[in-house]
C-alpha positions in Angstrom: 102.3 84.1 96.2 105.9 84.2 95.9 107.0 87.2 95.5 109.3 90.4 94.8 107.1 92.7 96.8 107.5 96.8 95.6 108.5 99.0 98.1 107.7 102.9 96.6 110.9 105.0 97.3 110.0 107.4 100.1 108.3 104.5 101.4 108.7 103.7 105.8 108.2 100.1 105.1 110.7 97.6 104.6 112.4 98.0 100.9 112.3 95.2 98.3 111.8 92.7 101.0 111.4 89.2 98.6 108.9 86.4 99.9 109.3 83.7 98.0 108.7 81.1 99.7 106.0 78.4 98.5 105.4 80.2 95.3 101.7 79.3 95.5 102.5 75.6 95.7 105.6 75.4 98.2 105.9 74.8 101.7 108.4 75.9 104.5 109.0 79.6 106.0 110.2 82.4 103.7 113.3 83.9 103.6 114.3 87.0 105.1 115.7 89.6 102.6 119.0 91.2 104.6 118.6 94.8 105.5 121.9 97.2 106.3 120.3 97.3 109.8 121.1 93.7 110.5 124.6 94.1 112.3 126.5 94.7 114.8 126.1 97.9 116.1 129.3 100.7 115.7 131.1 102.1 118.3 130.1 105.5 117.2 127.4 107.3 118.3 124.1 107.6 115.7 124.5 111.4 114.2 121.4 112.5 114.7 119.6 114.5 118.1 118.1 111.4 118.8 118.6 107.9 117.0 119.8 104.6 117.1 123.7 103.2 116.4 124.1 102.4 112.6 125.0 98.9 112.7 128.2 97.6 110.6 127.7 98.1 106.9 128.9 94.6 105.1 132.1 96.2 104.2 132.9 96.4 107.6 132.1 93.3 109.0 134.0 91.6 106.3 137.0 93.8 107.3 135.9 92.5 111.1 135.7 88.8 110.1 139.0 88.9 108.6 141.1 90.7 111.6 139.2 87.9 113.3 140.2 85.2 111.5 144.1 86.8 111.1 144.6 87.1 115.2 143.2 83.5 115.5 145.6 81.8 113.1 148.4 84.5 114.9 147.4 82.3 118.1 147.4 79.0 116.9 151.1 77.7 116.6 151.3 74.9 113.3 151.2 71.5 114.8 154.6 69.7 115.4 154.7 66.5 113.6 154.8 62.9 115.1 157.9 60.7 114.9 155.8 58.4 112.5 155.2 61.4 110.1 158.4 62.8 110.0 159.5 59.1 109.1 157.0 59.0 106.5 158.0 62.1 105.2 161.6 61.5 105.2 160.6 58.0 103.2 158.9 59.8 100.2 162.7 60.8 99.3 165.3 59.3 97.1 168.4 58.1 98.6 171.5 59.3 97.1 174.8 60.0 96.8 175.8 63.3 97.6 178.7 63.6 95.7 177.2 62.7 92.9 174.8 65.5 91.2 171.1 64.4 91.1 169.8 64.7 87.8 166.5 65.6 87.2 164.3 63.9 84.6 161.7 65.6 82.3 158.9 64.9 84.7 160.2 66.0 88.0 160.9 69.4 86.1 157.1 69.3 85.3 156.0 68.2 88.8 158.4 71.7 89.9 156.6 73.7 87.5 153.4 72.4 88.8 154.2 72.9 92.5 155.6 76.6 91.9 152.1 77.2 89.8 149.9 75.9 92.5 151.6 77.7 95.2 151.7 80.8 93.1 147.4 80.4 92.9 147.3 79.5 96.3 149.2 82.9 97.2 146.7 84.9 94.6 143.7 83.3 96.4 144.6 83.6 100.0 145.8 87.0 99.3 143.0 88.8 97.4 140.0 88.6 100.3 142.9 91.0 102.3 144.0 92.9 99.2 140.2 93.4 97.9 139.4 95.1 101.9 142.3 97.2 101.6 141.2 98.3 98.4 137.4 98.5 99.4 138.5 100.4 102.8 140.8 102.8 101.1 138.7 103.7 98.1 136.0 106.7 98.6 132.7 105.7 98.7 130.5 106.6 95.7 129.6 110.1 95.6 127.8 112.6 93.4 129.3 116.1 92.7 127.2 119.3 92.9 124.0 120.6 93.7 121.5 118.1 91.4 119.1 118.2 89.0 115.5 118.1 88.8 113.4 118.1 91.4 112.4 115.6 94.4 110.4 116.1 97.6 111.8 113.8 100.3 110.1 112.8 102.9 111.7 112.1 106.9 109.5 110.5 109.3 109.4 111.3 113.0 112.1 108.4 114.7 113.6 107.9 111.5 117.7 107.8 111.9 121.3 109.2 110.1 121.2 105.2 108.8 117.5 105.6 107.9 117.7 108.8 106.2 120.9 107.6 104.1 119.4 104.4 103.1 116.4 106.4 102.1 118.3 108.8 100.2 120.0 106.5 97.9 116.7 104.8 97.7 115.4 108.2 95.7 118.2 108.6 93.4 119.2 111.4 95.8 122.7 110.5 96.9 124.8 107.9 95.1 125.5 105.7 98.3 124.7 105.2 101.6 128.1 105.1 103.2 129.2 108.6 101.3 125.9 110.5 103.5 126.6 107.9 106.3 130.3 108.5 106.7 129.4 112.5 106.2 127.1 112.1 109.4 130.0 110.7 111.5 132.2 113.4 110.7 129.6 116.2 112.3 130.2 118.1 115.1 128.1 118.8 116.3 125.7 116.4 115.5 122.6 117.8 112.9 119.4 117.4 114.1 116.9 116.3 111.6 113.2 117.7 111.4 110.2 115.3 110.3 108.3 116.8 106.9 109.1 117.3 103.4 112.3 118.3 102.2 112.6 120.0 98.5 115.7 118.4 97.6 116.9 117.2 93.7 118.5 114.5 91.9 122.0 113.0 91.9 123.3 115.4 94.8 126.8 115.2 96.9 126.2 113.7 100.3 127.2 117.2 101.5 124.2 119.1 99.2 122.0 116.7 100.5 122.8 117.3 104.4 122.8 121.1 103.6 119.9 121.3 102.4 117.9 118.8 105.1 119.2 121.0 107.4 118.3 124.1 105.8 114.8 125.4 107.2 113.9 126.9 104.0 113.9 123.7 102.4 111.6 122.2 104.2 108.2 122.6 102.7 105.1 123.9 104.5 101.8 121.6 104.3 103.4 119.2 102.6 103.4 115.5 102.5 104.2 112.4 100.6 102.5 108.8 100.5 104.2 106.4 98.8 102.4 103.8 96.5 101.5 100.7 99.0 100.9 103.1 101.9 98.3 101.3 104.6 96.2 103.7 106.4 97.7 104.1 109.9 101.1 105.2 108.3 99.4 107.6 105.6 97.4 109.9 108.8 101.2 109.7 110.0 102.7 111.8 107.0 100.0 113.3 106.9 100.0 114.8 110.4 104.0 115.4 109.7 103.3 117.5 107.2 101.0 119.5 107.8 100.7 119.3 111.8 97.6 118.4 111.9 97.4 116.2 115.1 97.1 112.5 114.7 94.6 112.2 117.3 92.3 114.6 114.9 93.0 112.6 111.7 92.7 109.1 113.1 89.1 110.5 114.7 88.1 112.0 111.1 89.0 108.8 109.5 86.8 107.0 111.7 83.8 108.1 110.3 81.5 106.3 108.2 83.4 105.5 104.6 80.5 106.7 103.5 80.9 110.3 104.0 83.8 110.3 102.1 81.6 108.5 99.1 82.8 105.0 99.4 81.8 101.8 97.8 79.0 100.4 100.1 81.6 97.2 100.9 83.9 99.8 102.4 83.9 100.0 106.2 87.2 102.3 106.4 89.4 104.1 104.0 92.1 101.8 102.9 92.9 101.8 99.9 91.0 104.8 98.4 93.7 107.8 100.0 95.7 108.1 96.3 99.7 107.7 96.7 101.2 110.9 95.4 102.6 114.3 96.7 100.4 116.9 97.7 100.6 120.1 99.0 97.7 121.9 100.8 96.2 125.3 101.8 96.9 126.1 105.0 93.7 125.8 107.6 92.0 122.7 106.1 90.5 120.0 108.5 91.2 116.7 109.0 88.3 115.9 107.1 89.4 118.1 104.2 92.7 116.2 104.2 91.1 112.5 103.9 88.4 113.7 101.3 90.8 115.7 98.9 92.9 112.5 99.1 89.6 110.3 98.4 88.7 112.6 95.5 92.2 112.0 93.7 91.5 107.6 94.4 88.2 108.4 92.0 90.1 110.3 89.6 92.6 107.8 89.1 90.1 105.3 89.1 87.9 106.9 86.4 91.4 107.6 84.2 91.5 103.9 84.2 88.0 103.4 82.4 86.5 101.9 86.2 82.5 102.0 86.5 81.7 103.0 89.9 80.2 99.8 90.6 83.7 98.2 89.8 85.7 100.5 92.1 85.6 98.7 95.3 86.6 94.8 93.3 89.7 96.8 91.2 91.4 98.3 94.0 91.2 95.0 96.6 93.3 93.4 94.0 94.8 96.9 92.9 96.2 96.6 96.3 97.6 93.1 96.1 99.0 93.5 93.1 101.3 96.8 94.2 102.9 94.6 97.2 102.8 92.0 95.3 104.4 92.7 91.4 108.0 94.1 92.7 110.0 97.1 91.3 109.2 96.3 87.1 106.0 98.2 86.9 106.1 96.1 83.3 105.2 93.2 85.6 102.3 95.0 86.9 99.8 93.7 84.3 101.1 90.0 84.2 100.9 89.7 88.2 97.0 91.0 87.8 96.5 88.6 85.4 97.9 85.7 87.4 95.9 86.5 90.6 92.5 86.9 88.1 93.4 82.9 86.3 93.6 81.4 89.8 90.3 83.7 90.7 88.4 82.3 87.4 89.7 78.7 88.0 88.2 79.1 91.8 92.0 78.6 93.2 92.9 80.4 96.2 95.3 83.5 95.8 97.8 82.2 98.0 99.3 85.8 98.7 102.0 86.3 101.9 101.4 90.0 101.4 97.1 89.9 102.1 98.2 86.9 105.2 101.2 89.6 106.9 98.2 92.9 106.1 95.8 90.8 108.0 98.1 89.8 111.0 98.7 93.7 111.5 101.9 93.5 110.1 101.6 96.1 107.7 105.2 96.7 106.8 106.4 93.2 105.5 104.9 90.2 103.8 106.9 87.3 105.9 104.3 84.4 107.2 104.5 81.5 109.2 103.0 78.4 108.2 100.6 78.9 111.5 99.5 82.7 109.8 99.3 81.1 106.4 96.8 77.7 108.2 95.0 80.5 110.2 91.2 80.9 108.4 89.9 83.2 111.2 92.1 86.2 109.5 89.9 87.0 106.6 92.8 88.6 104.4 94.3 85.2 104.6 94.0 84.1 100.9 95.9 80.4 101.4 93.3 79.8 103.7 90.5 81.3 102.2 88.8 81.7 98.5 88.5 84.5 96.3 89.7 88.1 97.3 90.5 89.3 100.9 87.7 91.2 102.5 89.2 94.5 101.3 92.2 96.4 100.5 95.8 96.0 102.1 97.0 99.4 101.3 96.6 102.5 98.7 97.4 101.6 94.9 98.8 103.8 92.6 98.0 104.7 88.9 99.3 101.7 87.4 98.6 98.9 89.9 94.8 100.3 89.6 95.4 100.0 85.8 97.2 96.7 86.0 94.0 95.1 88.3 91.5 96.4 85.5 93.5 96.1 82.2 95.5 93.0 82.9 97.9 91.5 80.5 97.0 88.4 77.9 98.5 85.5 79.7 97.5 81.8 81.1 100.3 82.4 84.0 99.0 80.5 87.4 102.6 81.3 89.1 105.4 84.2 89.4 108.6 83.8 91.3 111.7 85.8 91.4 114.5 84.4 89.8 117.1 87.7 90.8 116.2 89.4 94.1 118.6 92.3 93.1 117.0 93.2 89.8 113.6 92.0 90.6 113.6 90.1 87.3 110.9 87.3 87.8 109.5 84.6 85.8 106.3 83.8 85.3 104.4 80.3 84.7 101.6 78.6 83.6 102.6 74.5 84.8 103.9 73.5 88.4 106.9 72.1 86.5 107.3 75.1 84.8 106.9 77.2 88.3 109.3 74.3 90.4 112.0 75.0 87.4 111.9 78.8 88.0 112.4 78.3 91.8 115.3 76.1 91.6 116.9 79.2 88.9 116.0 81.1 92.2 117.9 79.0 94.6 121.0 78.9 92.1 120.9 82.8 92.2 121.0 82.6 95.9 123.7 80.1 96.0 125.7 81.9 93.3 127.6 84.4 95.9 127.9 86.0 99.6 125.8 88.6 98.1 123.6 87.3 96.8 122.8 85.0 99.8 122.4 88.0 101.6 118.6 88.4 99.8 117.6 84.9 100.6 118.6 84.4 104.5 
C-alpha cells in the first residue's frame, strides 16, 4: 500500500520514510525518502566518545556544489570566435556614416530597454543561488532560548551518534534544529560522551540546555525506558535492557517462552505486537519476566479501553499493526487507513502493504520492497502475494492505531497515497482513476522543487 509510514518520535527506525510506490495498483521500485545521513562525510571528527562523521547537511553541499561549479567556470577560458562568426557578427550592423549622428528610432529605444531588462533578470537570477548561501551560511541556525517547558523523557540508544541524537532531538520538539545542537557538538572540547538510557529533558530547549542536561548524570533516569509506537520486538528488549540493565541475553531468553505464559491469544507464537508503546518506569529488582508481562498487561488494557472482546484481540492488533506503519504522521488518518485495508479484506482483495512485505524480510526498520520481495509468496507477511491478513503482527500498536483497526472510519476508500511527503497530507480513493489522479498530484509535488525531490529519490 502506498504509503506515508509513521515513525513515533523517540523512535530508532527510519523517520517518515514514504513508500509510495504502486499504491496498491502500481508497479516499479519505491522511492527512497532522503535522510540528513545521505552525504558526504565532514572533515570534522563525529563529537561523541565513539561515533560516526556527520555527513554534509544540504546547506552545505549546496555551498560545496556552488564553489564547485565557480572554480570550474574560473578554469574554462570563453571560447574565441571563428572568422566566419566574427563576420557574421559584424554583418548584423548598420553601415554608416560616422560623421553623421545615428538616430535612433522608437523601436530600437524599445529593443535597449528590453536588452538592459533582460540582462538586469539575468544578473538577479545568476546572482541569488550565491547571495541566498551567503545569507543561509551567515544566518544562525534556529535556536530556542532557555531551559523549556513541560516535560519529555528522551531516549539515546547504545551506537546512536552527535548526528543521531540531534536529528532525534528536533524530532521531539526538544531543540528547534538540528544544525543549532549539531554545530554545538563541533564546538566541544573535549568531546561529550553520551550515555544510553532515558534522559528527563523538556520542551522547546536551547541546543546548550539540551547538551547540559544529556550530559548531566542526574538527568538521566533510573529503570526507565521508552518504546515508541511501531516498536518490533527485537528493538523493544533493546530499550528495555538500556534502561533498566537488564541483560539482553536474559530478556531475549524470557521472551522466548511460550506466548502463552504471558496470556496470549492462542494464534500468538511470540510477543509482537502485545508489549504496549509508552514510557514506563519500574521498581528496581524485577525480572525479565516481570518486564515482558507488565508490558503485556498494559497491551490488554489498551485493548479493553477500546471495547475489544478477548476473542478479537489477536485479529485487531495484526491490522492494529499495519495500520501504525502504515497511516503516516495525521493520527486523523488512522481510522480511514483501517477502513481501507478492511474494504479490500471484505471484497477478498489482497492488502498489498510494503510495510507487512519489508517486516517479513527482517527488515524491520523500513518499508522499501523490491518487486522480487513483493512476487515472493514463501514470506507469509507478504500481503501482495498473499490473501487476507499477514500471519501476525509487524510491531507494537498504540492507543489509537488499536482504536483505528476496531472502530474504523465510514468510508468505501480501496486506495491512499500521499500527495505531500513533508506534511504527510494524503488522499484517499475509492476508483483506480481516482487513486492514478492522486499519484500524479504526488509526482507534481515531487517535481515542484530540489526539496521536495529530496522525499521522492
Amino acid at each position: 500500500m502506498t504509503q506515508f509510514p509513521s515513525e513515533p518520535h523517540g523512535s530508532s527506525t527510519d523517520r517518515a520514510p514514504v513508500d509510495w510506490h504502486a499504491l496498491l495498483a502500481g508497479d516499479g521500485e519505491p522511492p527512497r525518502a532522503q535522510q540528513r545521513a545521505v552525504g558526504s562525510e565532514p572533515s570534522s571528527p563525529e563529537p561523541v566518545a565513539v561515533a560516526a562523521e556527520r555527513p554534509m547537511t544540504r546547506r552545505e553541499a549546496r555551498e560545496a556544489e556552488q564553489r564547485r561549479a565557480a572554480t570550474v567556470e574560473a578554469e574554462v577560458p570563453p571560447a574565441k570566435p571563428s572568422r566566419a562568426e566574427r563576420r557574421a557578427a559584424a554583418s548584423d550592423y548598420e553601415v554608416h556614416d560616422p560623421e553623421q549622428p545615428r538616430r535612433r528610432g522608437p523601436w530600437g529605444c524599445l529593443v535597449g530597454l528590453v536588452i538592459v531588462a533582460a540582462l538586469v533578470a539575468g544578473a538577479v537570477f545568476f546572482l541569488q543561488g550565491p547571495i541566498n548561501a551567503l545569507i543561509e551560511r551567515f544566518t544562525p541556525a534556529a535556536d530556542y532560548t532557555g531551559a523549556g517547558t513541560g516535560e519529555v523523557i528522551f531516549m539515546i540508544h547504545d551506537g546512536e551518534t552527535g548526528s543521531d541524537i540531534a536529528e532525534n532531538l528536533v524530532d521531539e520538539g526538544v531543540t528547534a534544529s538540528y544544525d543549532a545542537f549539531y554545530d554545538l557538538l563541533l564546538e566541544q572540547t573535549p568531546e561529550p560522551e553520551f550515555h544510553p538510557g532515558a534522559y528527563q529533558l523538556a520542551e522547546r530547549m536551547s541546543s546548550q540546555a539540551a547538551l547540559d542536561a544529556l550530559t548531566d548524570p542526574a538527568n538521566k533516569l533510573e529503570n526507565t525506558f521508552v518504546i515508541p509506537e511501531g516498536t518490533a520486538l527485537p528493538d523493544v528488549l533493546v530499550a528495555i535492557s538500556e534502561g533498566t540493565g537488564i541483560p539482553i541475553e536474559e530478556l531475549q531468553a524470557a521472551a522466548a517462552e511460550p506466548p502463552a505464559n504471558y496470556g496470549l491469544p492462542a494464534e500468538a507464537t511470540t510477543l509482537e505486537g502485545f508489549l504496549f508503546p509508552a514510557t514506563y518506569t519500574l521498581d528496581p529488582g524485577i525480572d525479565a519476566h516481570g518486564v515482558l508481562q507488565t508490558l503485556v498487561d498494559r497491551q490488554f488494557q489498551a485493548l479493553d479501553a477500546a471495547g475489544v472482546p478477548a476473542d478479537q484481540r489477536w485479529k485487531t492488533i495484526v491490522l492494529a499493526s499495519i495500520v501504525q506503519r502504515e497511516a503516516g504522521s495525521d493520527t486523523e488518518d488512522f481510522p480511514k487507513v483501517a477502513r481501507v485495508f478492511q474494504n479490500r479484506l471484505d471484497q477478498g482483495m489482497n492488502l498489498e502493504s510494503d510495510a507487512t512485505v519489508a517486516y517479513g524480510t527482517g527488515n524491520t526498520h523500513t518499508v522499501w520492497t523490491t518487486d522480487a520481495e513483493r512476487a515472493d509468496a514463501s514470506n507469509l507477511y507478504n500481503t501482495y502475494a498473499n490473501p487476507g491478513l499477514p500471519v501476525g503482527p509487524i510491531g507494537n500498536p498504540g492507543d489509537v492505531a488499536i482504536n483505528a483497526a476496531f472502530h474504523p472510519a465510514d468510508g468505501t476508500w480501496l486506495f491512499f497515497v500521499p500527495v505531500n511527503l513533508a506534511t504527510g497530507e494524503t488522499v484517499f480513493s475509492t476508483t483506480v482513476e481516482e487513486h492514478e489522479a492522486a499519484v500524479a498530484q504526488l509526482q507534481e509535488w515531487c517535481a515542484a522543487s530540489e526539496e521536495n525531490a529530496a522525499y521522492c529519490e
